[in-house]
N, CA and C atoms as an extended XYZ file, in Angstrom:
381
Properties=species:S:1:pos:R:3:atomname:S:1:resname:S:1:resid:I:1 pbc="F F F"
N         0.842       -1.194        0.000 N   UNK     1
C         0.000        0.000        0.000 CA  UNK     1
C         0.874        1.240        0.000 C   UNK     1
N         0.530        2.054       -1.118 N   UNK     2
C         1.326        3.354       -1.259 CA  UNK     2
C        -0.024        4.556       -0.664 C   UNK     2
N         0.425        5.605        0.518 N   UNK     3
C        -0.812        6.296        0.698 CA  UNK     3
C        -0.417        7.469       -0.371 C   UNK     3
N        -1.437        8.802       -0.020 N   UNK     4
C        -1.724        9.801       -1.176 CA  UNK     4
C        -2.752        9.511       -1.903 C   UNK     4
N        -3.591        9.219       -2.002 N   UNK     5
C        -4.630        9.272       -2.425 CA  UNK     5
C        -4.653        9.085       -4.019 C   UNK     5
N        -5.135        9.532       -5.061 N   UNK     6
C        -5.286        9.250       -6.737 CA  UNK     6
C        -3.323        8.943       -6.793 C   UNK     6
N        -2.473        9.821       -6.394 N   UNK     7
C        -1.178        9.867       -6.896 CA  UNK     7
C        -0.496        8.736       -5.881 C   UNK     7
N        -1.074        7.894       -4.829 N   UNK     8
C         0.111        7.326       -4.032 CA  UNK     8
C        -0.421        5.523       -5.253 C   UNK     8
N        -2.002        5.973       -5.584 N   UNK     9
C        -2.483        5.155       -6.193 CA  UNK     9
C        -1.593        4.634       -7.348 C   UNK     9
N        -1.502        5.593       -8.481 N   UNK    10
C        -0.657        5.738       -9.399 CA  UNK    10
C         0.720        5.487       -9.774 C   UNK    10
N         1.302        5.870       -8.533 N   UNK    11
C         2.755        4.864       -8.220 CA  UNK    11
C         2.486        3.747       -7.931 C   UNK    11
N         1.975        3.137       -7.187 N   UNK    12
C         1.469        2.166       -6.741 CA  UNK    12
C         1.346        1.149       -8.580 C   UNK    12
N         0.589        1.181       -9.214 N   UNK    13
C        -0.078        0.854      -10.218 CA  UNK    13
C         1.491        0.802      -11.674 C   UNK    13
N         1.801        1.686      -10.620 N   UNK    14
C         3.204        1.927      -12.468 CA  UNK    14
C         4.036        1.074      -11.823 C   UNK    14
N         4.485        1.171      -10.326 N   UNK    15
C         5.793        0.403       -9.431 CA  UNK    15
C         5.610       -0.905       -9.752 C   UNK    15
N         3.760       -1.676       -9.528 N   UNK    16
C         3.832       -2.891      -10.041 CA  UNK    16
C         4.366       -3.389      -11.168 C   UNK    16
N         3.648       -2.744      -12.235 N   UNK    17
C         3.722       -2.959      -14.188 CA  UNK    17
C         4.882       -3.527      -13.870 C   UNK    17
N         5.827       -2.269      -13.989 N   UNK    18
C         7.719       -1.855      -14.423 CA  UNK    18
C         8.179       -3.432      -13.696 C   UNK    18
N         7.794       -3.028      -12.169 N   UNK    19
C         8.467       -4.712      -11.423 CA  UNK    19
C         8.283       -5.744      -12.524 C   UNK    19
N         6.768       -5.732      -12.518 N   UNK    20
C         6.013       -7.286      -13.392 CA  UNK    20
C         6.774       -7.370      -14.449 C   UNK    20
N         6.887       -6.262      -15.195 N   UNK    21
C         7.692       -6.609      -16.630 CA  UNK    21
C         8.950       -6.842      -16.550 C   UNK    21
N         9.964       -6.400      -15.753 N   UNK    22
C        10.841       -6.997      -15.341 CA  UNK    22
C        11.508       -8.309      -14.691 C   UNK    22
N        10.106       -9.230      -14.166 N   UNK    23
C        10.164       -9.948      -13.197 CA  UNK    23
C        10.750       -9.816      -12.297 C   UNK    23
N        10.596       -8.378      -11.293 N   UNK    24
C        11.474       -8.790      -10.580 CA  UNK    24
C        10.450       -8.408       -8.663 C   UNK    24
N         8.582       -8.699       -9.605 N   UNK    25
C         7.751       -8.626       -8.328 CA  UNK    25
C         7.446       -9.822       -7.446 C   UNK    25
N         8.759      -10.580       -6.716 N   UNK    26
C         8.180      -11.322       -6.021 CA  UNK    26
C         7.052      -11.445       -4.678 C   UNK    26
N         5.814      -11.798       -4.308 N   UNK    27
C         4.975      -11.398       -2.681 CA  UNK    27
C         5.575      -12.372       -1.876 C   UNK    27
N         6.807      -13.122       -2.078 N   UNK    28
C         7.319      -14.177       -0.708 CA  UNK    28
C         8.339      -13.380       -0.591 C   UNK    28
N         9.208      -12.036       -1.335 N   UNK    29
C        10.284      -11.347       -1.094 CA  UNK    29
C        10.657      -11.117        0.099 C   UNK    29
N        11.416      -10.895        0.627 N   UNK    30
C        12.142      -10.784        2.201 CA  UNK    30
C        12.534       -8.940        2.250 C   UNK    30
N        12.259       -8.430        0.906 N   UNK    31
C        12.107       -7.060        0.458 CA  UNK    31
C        10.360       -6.497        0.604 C   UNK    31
N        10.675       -4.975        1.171 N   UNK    32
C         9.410       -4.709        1.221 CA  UNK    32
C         9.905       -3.096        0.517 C   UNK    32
N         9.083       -2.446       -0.400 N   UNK    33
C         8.944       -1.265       -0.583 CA  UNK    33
C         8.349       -0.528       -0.064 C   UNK    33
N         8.712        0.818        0.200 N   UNK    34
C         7.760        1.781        1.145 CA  UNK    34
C         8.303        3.061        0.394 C   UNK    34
N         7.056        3.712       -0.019 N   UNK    35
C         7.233        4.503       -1.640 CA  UNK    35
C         6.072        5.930       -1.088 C   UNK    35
N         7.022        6.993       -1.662 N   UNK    36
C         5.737        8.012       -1.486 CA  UNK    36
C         6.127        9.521       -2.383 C   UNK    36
N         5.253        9.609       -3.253 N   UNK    37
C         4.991       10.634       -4.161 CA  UNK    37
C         4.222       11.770       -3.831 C   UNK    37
N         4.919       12.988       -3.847 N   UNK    38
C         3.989       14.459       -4.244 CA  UNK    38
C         4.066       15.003       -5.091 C   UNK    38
N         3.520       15.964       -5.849 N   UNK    39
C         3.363       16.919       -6.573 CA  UNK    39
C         3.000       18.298       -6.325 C   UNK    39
N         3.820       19.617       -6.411 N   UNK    40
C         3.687       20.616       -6.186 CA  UNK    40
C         3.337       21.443       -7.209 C   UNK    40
N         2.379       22.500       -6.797 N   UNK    41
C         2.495       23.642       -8.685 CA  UNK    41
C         2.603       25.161       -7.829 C   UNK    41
N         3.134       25.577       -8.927 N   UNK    42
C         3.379       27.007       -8.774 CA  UNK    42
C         3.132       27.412       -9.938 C   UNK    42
N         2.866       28.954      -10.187 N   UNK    43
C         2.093       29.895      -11.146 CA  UNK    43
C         3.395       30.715      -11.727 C   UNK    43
N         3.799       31.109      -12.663 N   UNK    44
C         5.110       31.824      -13.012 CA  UNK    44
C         4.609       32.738      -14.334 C   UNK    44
N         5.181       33.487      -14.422 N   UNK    45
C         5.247       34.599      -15.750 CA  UNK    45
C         6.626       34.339      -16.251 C   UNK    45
N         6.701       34.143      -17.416 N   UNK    46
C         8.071       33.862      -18.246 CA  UNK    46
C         8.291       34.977      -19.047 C   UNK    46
N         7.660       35.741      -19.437 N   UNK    47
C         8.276       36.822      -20.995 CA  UNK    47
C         8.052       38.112      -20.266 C   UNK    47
N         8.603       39.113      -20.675 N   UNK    48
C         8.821       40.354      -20.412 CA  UNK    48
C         6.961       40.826      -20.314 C   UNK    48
N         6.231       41.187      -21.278 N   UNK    49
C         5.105       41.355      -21.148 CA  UNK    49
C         3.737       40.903      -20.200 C   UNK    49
N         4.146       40.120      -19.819 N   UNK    50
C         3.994       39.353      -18.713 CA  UNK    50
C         2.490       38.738      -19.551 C   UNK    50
N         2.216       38.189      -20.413 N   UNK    51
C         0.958       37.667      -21.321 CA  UNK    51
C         0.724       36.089      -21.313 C   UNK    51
N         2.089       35.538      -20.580 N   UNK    52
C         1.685       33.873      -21.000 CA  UNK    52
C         2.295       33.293      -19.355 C   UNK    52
N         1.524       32.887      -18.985 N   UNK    53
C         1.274       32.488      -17.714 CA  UNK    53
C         1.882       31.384      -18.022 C   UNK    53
N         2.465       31.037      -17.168 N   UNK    54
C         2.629       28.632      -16.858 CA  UNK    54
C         2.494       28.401      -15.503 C   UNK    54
N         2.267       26.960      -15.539 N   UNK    55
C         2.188       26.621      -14.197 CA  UNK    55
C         3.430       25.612      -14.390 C   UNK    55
N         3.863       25.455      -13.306 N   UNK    56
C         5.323       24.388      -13.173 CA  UNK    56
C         4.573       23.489      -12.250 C   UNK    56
N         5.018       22.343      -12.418 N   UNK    57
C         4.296       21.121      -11.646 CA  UNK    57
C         5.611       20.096      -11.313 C   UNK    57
N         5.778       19.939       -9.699 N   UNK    58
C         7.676       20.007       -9.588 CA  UNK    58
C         6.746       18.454       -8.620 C   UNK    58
N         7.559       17.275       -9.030 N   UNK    59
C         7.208       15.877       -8.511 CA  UNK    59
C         8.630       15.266       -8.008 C   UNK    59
N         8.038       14.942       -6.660 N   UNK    60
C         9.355       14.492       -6.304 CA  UNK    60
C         8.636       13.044       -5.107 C   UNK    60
N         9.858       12.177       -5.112 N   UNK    61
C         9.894       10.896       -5.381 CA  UNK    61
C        10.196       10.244       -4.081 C   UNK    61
N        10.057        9.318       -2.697 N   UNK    62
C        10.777        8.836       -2.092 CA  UNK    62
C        10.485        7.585       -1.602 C   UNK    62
N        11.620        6.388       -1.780 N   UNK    63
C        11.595        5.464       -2.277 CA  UNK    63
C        12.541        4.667       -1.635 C   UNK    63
N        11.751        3.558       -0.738 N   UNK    64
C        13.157        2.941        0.172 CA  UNK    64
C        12.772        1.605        0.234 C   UNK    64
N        13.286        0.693        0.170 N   UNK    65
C        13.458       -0.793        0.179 CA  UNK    65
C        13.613       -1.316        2.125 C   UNK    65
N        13.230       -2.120        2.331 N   UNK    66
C        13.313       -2.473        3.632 CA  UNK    66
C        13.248       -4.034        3.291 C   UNK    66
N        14.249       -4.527        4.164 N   UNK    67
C        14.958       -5.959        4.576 CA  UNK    67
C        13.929       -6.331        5.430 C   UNK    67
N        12.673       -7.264        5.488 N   UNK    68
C        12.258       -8.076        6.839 CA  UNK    68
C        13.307       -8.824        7.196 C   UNK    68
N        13.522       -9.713        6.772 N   UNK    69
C        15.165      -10.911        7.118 CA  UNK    69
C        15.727       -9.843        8.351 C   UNK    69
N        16.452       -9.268        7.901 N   UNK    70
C        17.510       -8.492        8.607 CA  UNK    70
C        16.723       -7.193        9.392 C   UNK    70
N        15.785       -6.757        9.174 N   UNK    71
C        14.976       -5.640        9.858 CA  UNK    71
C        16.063       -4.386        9.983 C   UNK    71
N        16.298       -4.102        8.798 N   UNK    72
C        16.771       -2.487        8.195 CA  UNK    72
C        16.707       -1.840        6.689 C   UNK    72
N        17.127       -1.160        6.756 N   UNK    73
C        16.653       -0.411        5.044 CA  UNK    73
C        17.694       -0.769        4.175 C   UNK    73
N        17.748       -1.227        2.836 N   UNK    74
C        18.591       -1.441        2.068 CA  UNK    74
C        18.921       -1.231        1.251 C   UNK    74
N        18.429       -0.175        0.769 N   UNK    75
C        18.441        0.901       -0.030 CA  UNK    75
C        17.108        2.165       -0.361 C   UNK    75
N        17.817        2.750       -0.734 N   UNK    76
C        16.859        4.651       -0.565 CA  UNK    76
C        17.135        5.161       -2.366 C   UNK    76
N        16.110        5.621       -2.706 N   UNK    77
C        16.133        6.398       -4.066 CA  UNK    77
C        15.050        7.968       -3.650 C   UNK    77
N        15.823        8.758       -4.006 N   UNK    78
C        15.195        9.929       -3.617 CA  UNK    78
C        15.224       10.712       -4.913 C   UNK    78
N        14.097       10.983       -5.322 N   UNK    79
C        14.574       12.258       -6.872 CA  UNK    79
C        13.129       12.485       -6.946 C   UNK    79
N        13.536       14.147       -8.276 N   UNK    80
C        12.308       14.922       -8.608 CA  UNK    80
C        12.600       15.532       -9.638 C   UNK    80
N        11.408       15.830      -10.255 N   UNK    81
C        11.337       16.506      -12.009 CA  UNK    81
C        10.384       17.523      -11.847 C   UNK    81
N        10.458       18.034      -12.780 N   UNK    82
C         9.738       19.351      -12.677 CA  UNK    82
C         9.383       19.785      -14.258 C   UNK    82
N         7.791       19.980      -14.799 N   UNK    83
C         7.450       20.375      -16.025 CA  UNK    83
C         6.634       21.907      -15.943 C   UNK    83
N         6.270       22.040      -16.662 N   UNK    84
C         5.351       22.937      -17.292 CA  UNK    84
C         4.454       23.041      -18.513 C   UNK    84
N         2.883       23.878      -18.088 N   UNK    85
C         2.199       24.408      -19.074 CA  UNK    85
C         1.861       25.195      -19.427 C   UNK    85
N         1.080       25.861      -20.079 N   UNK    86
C         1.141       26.868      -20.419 CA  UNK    86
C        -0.887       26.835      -20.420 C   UNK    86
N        -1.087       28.055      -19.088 N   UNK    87
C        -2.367       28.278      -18.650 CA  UNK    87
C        -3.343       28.212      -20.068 C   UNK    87
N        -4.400       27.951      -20.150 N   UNK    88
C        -5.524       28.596      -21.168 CA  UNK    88
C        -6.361       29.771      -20.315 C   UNK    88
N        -6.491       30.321      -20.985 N   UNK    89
C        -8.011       31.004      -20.093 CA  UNK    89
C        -8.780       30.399      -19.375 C   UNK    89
N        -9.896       31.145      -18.686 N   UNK    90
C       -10.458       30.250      -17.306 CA  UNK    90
C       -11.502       29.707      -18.278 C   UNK    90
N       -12.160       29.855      -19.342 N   UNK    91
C       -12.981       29.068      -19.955 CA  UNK    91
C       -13.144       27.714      -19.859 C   UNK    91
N       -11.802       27.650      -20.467 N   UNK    92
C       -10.728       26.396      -20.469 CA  UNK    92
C       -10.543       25.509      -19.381 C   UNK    92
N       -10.444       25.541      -18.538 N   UNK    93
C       -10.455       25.006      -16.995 CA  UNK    93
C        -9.841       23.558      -17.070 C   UNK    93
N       -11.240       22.568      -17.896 N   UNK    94
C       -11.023       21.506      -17.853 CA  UNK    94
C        -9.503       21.062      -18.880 C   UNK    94
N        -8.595       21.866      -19.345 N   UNK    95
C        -8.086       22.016      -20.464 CA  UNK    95
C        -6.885       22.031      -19.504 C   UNK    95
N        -6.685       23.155      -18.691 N   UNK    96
C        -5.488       22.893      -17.578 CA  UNK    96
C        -5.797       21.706      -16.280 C   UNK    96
N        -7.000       21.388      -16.036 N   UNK    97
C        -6.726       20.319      -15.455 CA  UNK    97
C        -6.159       19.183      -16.044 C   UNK    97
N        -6.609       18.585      -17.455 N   UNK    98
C        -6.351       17.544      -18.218 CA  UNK    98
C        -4.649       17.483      -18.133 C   UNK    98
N        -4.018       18.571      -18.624 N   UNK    99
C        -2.524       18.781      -18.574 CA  UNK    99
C        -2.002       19.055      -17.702 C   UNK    99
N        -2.460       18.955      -16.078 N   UNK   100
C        -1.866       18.817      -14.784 CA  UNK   100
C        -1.674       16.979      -14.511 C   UNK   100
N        -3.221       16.626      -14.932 N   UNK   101
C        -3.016       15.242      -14.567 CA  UNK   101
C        -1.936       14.422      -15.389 C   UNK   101
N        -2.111       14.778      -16.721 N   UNK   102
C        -1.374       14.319      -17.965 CA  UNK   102
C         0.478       14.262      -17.160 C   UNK   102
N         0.762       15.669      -16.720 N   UNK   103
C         2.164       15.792      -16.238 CA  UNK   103
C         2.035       14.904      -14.885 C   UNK   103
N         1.413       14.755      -14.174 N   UNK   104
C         1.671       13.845      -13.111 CA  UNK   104
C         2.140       12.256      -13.730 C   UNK   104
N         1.146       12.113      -14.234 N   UNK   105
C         0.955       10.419      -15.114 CA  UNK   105
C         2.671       10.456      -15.256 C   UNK   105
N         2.690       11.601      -16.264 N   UNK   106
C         4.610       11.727      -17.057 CA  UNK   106
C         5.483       11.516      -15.789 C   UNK   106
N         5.390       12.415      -15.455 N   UNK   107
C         6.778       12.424      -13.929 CA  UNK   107
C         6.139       11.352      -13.079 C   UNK   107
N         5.317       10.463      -12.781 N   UNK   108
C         5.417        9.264      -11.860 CA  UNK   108
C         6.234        8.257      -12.791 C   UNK   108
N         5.680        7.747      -14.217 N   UNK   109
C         6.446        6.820      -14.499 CA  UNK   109
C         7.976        7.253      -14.881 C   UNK   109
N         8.202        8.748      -15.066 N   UNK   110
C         9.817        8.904      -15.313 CA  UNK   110
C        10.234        8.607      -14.481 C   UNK   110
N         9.812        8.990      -12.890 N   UNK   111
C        10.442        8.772      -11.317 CA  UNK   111
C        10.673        7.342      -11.603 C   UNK   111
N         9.514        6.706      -11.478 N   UNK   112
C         9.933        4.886      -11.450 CA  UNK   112
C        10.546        4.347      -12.436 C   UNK   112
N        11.101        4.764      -13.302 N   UNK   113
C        11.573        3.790      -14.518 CA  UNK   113
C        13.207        4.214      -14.410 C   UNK   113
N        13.290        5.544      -13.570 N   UNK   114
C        14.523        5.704      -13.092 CA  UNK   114
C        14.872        4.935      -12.023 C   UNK   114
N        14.082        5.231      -10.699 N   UNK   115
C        14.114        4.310       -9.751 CA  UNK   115
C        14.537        2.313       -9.926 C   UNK   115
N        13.599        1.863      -11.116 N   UNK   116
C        14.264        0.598      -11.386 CA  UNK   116
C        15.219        0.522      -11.847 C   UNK   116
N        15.884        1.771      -12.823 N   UNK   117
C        17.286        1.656      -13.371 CA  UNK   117
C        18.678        2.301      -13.014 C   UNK   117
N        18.396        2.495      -11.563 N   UNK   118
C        18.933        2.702      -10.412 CA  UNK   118
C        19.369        1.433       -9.588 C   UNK   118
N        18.588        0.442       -9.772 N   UNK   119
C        18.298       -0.850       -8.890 CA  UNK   119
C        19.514       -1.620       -9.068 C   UNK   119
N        19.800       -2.109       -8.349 N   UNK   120
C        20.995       -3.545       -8.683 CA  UNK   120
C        21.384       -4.638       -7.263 C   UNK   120
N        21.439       -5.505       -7.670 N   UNK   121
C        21.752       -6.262       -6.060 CA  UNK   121
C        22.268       -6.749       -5.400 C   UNK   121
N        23.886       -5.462       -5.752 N   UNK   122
C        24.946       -5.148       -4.952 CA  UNK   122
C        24.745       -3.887       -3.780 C   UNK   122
N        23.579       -3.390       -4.466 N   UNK   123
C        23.207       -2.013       -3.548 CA  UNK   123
C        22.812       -2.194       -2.310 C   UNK   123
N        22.059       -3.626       -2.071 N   UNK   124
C        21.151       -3.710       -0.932 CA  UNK   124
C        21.434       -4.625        0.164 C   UNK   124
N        22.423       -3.444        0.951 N   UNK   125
C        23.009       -3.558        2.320 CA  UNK   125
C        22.696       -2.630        2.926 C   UNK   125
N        22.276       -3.266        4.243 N   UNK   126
C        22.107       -2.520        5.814 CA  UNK   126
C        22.531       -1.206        5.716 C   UNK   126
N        21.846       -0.430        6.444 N   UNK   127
C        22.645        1.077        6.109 CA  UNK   127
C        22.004        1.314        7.299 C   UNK   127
């Protein structure tokens, strides 16, 4: 169980896939993941005229492996990305929501597909 609500969901859902396709999701593992995603936005003006609004949507990642066997952590992946769009008018609404969710979807599976290619299993010792 990843918490966060729609987004702890979403990791949750991509962390499996990536494992599955990899084979490397065993449920008798002596490994446990404990995973947790946010997403932040902020509002910015980019050009001198100040006419084109964006929002930056900054996702960041934290990601730690835990040993039952041995009862300690055995490795940690910590990282974050950061995009942008470019506002529509308030008409539009559903138009910047679509491309908030759209960038979440993007930066969860970039986080995890880094996170697995980060992985190796020389890394995972007691710390």
């Amino acid at each position: 169980y990843i918490g966060g609500e729609y987004d702890g969901l979403l990791l949750s859902n991509t962390l499996r896939a990536y494992l599955n396709s990899f084979n490397m999701l065993d449920r008798d593992s002596n490994y446990e993941i404990q995973a947790s995603i946010s997403h932040t936005s902020s509002l910015f003006v980019t050009n001198i005229d100040n006419t084109s609004d964006r929002e930056r949507i900054a996702s960041f990642i934290d990601i730690k492996i835990f040993d039952k066997e041995k009862n300690c952590f055995t490795y940690s992946f910590e990282n974050n990305v950061s995009q942008f769009f470019i506002l529509a008018s308030s008409d539009k609404f559903i138009s910047n929501k679509s491309a908030l969710e759209e960038i979440k979807l993007e930066s969860t599976e970039y986080l995890t597909k880094k996170f697995i290619n980060n992985l190796s299993e020389d890394s995972f010792d007691c710390k």
